[in-house]
N, C-alpha and C positions, 0 to 999 in steps of 0.2 A: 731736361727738367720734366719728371713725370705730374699730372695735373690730378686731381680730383676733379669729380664734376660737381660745381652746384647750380641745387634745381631753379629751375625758370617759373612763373608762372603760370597758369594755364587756359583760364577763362579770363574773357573783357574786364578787364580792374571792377571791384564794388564800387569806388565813386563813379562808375559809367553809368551802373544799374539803375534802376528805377523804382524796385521793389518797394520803396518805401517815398510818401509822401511827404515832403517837406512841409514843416511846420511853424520853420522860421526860427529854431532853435540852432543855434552853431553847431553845422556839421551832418545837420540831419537829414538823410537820403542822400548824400552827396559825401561819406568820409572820405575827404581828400590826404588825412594821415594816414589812410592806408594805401592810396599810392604814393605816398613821399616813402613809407615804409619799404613799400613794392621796388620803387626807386635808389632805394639805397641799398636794399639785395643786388641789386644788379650789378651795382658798379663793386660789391664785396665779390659777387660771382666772377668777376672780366678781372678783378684782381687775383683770385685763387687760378685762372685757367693760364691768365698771358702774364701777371705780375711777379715782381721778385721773389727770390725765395722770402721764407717767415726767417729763415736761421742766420739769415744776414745781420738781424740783430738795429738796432736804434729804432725811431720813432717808424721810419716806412717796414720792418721785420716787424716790428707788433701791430702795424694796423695789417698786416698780411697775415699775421696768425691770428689777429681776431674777425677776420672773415674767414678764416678756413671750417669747414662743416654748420660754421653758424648761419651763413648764407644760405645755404639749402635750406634746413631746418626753418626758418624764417618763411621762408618760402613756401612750405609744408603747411605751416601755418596758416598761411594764407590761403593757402588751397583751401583749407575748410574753412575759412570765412566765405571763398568762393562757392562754395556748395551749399552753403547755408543763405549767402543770399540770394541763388537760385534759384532754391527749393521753399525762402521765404524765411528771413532771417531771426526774426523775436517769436514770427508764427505761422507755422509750419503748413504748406499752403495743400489744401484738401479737396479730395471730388475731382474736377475735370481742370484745374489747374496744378492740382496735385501729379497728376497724373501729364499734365504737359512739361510739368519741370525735371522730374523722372527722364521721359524721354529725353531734354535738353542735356541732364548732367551723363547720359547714357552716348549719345550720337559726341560729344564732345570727346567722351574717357575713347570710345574708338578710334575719332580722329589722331589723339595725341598717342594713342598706340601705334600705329602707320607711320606718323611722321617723327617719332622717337624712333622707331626703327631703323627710317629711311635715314637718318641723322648718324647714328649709329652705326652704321655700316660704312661713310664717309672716311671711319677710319680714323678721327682727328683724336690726339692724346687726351681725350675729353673724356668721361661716361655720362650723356645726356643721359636728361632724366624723365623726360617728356615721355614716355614708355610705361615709365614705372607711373608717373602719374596718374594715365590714362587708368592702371590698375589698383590706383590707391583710390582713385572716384570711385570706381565699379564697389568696391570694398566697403565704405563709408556711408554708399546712397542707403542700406537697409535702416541705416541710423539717423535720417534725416527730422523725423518725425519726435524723435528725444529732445526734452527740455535740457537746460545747462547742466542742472547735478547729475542725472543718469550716464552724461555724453564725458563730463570728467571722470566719474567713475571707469568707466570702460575703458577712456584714455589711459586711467594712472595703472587699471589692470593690467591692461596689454602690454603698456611701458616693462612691468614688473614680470610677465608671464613671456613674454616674447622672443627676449634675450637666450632667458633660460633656454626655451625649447628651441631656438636655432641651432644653440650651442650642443644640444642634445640631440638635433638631428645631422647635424655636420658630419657626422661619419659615413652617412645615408647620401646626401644628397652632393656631398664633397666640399672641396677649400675652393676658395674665391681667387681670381686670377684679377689683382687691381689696378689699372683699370682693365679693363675687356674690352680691348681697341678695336673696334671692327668685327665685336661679334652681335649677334639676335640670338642666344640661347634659349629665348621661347620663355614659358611658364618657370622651367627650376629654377632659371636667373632673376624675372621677376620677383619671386616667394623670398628666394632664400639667397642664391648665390651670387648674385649681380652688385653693382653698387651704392644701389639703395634697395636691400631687399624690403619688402614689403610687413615680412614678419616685425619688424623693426622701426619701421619707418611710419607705418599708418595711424601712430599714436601723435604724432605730431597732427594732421591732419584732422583726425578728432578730437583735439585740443583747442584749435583753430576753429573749429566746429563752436564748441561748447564756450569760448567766450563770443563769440560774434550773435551770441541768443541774451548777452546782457545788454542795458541802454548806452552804450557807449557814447552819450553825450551829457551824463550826469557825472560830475566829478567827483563821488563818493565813490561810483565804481568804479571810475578808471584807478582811483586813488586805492581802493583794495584788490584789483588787477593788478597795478605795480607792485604791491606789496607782495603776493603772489609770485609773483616775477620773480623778485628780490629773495624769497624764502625757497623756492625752486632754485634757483641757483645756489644761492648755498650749499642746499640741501644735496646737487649732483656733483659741484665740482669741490667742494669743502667735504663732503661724502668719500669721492674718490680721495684726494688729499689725507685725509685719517686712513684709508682705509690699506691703501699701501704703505704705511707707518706703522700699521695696527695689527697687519693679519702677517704672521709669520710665511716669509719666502715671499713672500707675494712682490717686492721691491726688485728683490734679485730675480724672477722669473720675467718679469714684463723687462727685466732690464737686459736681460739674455736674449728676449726674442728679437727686440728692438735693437739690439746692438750699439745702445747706447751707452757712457759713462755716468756714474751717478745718478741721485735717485729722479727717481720717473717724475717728468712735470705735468701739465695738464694739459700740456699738449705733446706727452710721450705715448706711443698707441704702438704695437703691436705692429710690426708691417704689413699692409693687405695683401702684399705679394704670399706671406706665408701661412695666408688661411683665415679668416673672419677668426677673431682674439688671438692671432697670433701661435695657433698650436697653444696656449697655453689656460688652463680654468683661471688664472689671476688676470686674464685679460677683460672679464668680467668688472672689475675693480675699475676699467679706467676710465675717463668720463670725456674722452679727446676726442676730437674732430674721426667723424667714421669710423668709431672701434666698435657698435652698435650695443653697447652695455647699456643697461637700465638709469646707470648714473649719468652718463651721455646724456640721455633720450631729455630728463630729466633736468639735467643745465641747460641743456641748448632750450629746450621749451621754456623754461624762466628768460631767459635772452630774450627770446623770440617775442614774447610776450609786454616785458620792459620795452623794447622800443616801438612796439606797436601802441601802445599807451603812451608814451612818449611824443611819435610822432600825433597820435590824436588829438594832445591835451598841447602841443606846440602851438598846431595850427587852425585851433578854436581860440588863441590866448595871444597870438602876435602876428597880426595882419600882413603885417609888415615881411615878417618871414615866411608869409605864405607864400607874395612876391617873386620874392628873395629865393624860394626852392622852387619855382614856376619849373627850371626846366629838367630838375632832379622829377618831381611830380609827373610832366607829360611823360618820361621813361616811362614810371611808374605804371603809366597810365597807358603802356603798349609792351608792358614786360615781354608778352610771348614773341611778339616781332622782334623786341630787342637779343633775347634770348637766341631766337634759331638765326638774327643776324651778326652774333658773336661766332657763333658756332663755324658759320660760311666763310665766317671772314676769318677765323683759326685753318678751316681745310686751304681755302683759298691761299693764303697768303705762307702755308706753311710756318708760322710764327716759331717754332724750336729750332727753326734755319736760320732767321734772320742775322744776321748783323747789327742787333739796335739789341740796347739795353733793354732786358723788360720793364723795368719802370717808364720806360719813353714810349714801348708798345703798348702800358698798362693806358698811359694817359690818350694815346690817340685812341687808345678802342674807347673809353670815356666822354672824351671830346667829340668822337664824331657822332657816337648812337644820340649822345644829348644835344647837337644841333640837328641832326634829323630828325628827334622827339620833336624837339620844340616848334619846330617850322612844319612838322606835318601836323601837330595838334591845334594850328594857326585856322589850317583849313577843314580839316575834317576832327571828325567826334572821337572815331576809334581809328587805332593802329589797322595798318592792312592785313595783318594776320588774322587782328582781333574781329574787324567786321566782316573776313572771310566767314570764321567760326560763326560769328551770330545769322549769316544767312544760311549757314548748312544746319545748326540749328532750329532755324525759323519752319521748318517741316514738321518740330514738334507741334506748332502752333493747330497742325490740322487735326491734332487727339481730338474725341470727342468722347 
C-alpha cells in the first residue's frame, strides 16, 4: 500500500497564541475551532498514511477518499493562519516587534527544514512535509504585511499561474518519483519535484494567510467565508467535472495515464509515479487529491476553508460540543508532536508489515495520539515539540 503524505502543522496552534487580547466576545484570542480544525486534519492525515484503501468502497472508502490531499491542504491553510497570527493577525505588527516576529517565523521555517529532512530520510512510505513547509514560511513572510484583498489576490494568481509554469518547466527540472521514500533532493524537490512542490502548494498558505486578517468572530463573516468555501468548490471540482466532458480527448487522455476504466472521477489523477499531470497536458483538467492543477488548488481551498468556518461557528454556538471535542481539540492543539509522532510510530512499527487490518492500525494510531493529547494537555500548556519550538524561538525576543 503506497501512502501520500499529508501535511502536519508547524507552529504552537493560534488558540495557544496570545496575540490578541480577549474581549469577552466568543472565541476571541483563544480560536479553539481552529484547533478542533487542526485536530481533525490529523486524524484525516493517520487515515491517508496507515488507513484503508479509498477503493474499498462504502461509508469507511469515502471518508478515506475525503481526506486524501484535503488533509494537507487544510493544513496549508492553517499554516498561514499560523504566520499571520505570528506576525500579527488583523494587524500587522511593525518596528521592533515587527521585526521580532520575522525572526520567529524565520528560526522556525529552519527548524522544520532539518527536521523534515531528518524525518525523511527514515525512509518510511510517507513524504513528510515538514521540509516543504519550513520553505513555504520563508516564501509567504515578504507577504506578511498585506491586508485580506491583496493576500487573496496573490493567492488566486499563483493558484492560476503556478500550475501552468510547473508544467512548462517539467522538461527542465524532470518528472516526480511519488513518493520519494528516503530522499532530501535539496531545493529542485522543494520548488518543483517533490511532494508538495512549492510552486503549487504556497497558495494555500496565502489563502490561510488572507482569511485569518478577517474578524472571525462576527457571523456575517464567517457566514460569507462559507459561502466562499461553497463557491470555491464548486468552482474546482464541478470545474474539473465539465471540463473532462467538455474539452475534446481530454477524458481518454487522463484515462490512459491513469490506467483506469471509465470516465475520470474527482478522485481520478494521473499517477505520480508517472510525472507530475501524468505525462499528459489534460492532467491540468483534474482537480484530485495531488495532481497539482489549478482546479485542485482551488477545491481543496474551498474545503479547506468550510470546515475552518465550520469548526469556528460550532464551537462559539454549542458548549456543550466544545466538551464533547475536548480531546479531538488537545490534538489539535499539539499537531506538530502529533504529526512527527505518527511518523515514528509508521518507521518504528513498520506498519505495511503488519498483520492487522489497516482500519484497526487506523484506530490505534487515533486512539492513542488522543489519550496522549488529552492527558498531557491536563498538565501542561503546549505539546513538547510545540514548547521546544517556542524556546528556540524565544531568541527572537532579544531583536532590538
Amino acid at each position: 500500500m503506497t501512502h501520500h503524505a499529508d501535511s502536519p502543522p508547524t507552529v504552537p496552534s493560534p488558540a495557544r497564541e496570545r496575540s490578541e487580547p480577549s474581549t469577552g466576545a466568543p472565541g476571541v484570542g483563544r480560536l479553539i475551532g481552529l484547533d478542533l480544525a487542526r485536530g481533525l486534519a490529523v486524524f484525516g492525515m493517520y487515515a491517508v498514511h496507515v488507513g484503508p484503501a479509498p477503493s474499498q468502497g462504502g461509508v469507511i472508502g469515502f471518508l478515506m477518499e475525503l481526506a486524501q490531499g484535503r488533509s494537507s491542504a487544510l493544513f496549508a491553510v492553517l499554516a498561514g493562519f499560523a504566520v499571520a497570527l505570528i506576525t500579527g493577525r488583523r494587524r500587522p505588527k511593525t518596528g521592533t516587534a515587527g521585526r521580532q516576529a520575522v525572526a520567529k517565523v524565520v528560526i522556525r521555517a529552519v527548524i522544520l527544514l532539518v527536521l523534515g529532512t531528518a524525518l525523511t530520510m527514515t525512509g518510511t512510505p510517507v513524504v513528510p512535509i515538514l521540509a516543504f513547509y519550513g520553505l513555504f514560511f520563508l516564501l509567504v513572510l515578504p507577504l506578511y504585511r498585506l491586508g485580506a484583498k491583496p493576500l487573496a489576490m496573490i493567492a488566486a494568481g499563483w493558484a492560476l499561474v503556478g500550475p501552468q509554469l510547473l508544467y512548462l518547466l517539467k522538461p527542465v527540472v524532470g518528472g516526480r518519483e511519488f513518493p520519494t521514500v528516503g530522499q532530501a533532493d535539496g531545493i529542485v524537490s522543494l520548488l518543483f519535484t517533490g511532494g508538495y512542490p512549492a510552486l503549487t502548494w504556497v497558495p494555500f498558505v496565502i489563502a490561510g494567510m488572507a482569511v485569518a486578517r478577517f474578524d472571525l468572530t462576527a457571523t456575517a463573516v464567517r457566514i460569507r467565508l462559507a459561502l466562499t468555501g461553497v463557491a470555491l468548490a464548486v468552482t474546482g471540482y464541478g470545474g474539473s467535472w465539465l471540463a473532462l466532458r467538455l474539452v475534446p480527448g481530454a477524458a481518454e487522455a487522463i484515462r490512459e495515464a491513469a490506467g483506469e476504466p471509465g470516465m475520470p472521477s474527482m478522485s481520478s489523477a494521473p499517477p505520480g509515479s508517472d510525472g507530475i499531470f501524468g505525462d499528459t497536458s489534460a492532467g491540468m483538467l483534474v482537480a484530485s487529491p495531488h495532481s497539482e492543477a489549478t482546479l485542485s488548488i482551488v477545491g481543496h481551498t474551498g474545503v479547506a476553508i468550510l470546515v475552518i468556518t465550520a469548526c469556528l461557528a460550532a464551537m462559539d454556538a454549542f458548549p456543550r460540543l466544545r466538551r464533547l471535542a475536548k480531546p479531538v481539540i488537545a490534538v489539535g492543539s499539539m499537531s506538530l508532536t502529533a504529526y512527527v509522532y505518527h511518523i515514528v510510530a509508521i518507521w518504528l512499527l513498520d506498519t505495511e508489515e503488519l498483520a492487522v487490518p489497516p482500519l484497526f492500525i487506523l484506530l490505534g494510531f487515533i486512539a492513542s495520539v488522543t489519550v496522549l493529547a488529552t492527558l498531557w494537555s491536563r498538565v501542561f500548556q503546549r505539546g513538547p515539540l510545540e514548547w521546544l519550538m517556542g524556546r528556540a524561538t524565544g531568541i527572537a525576543r532579544r531583536i532590538r
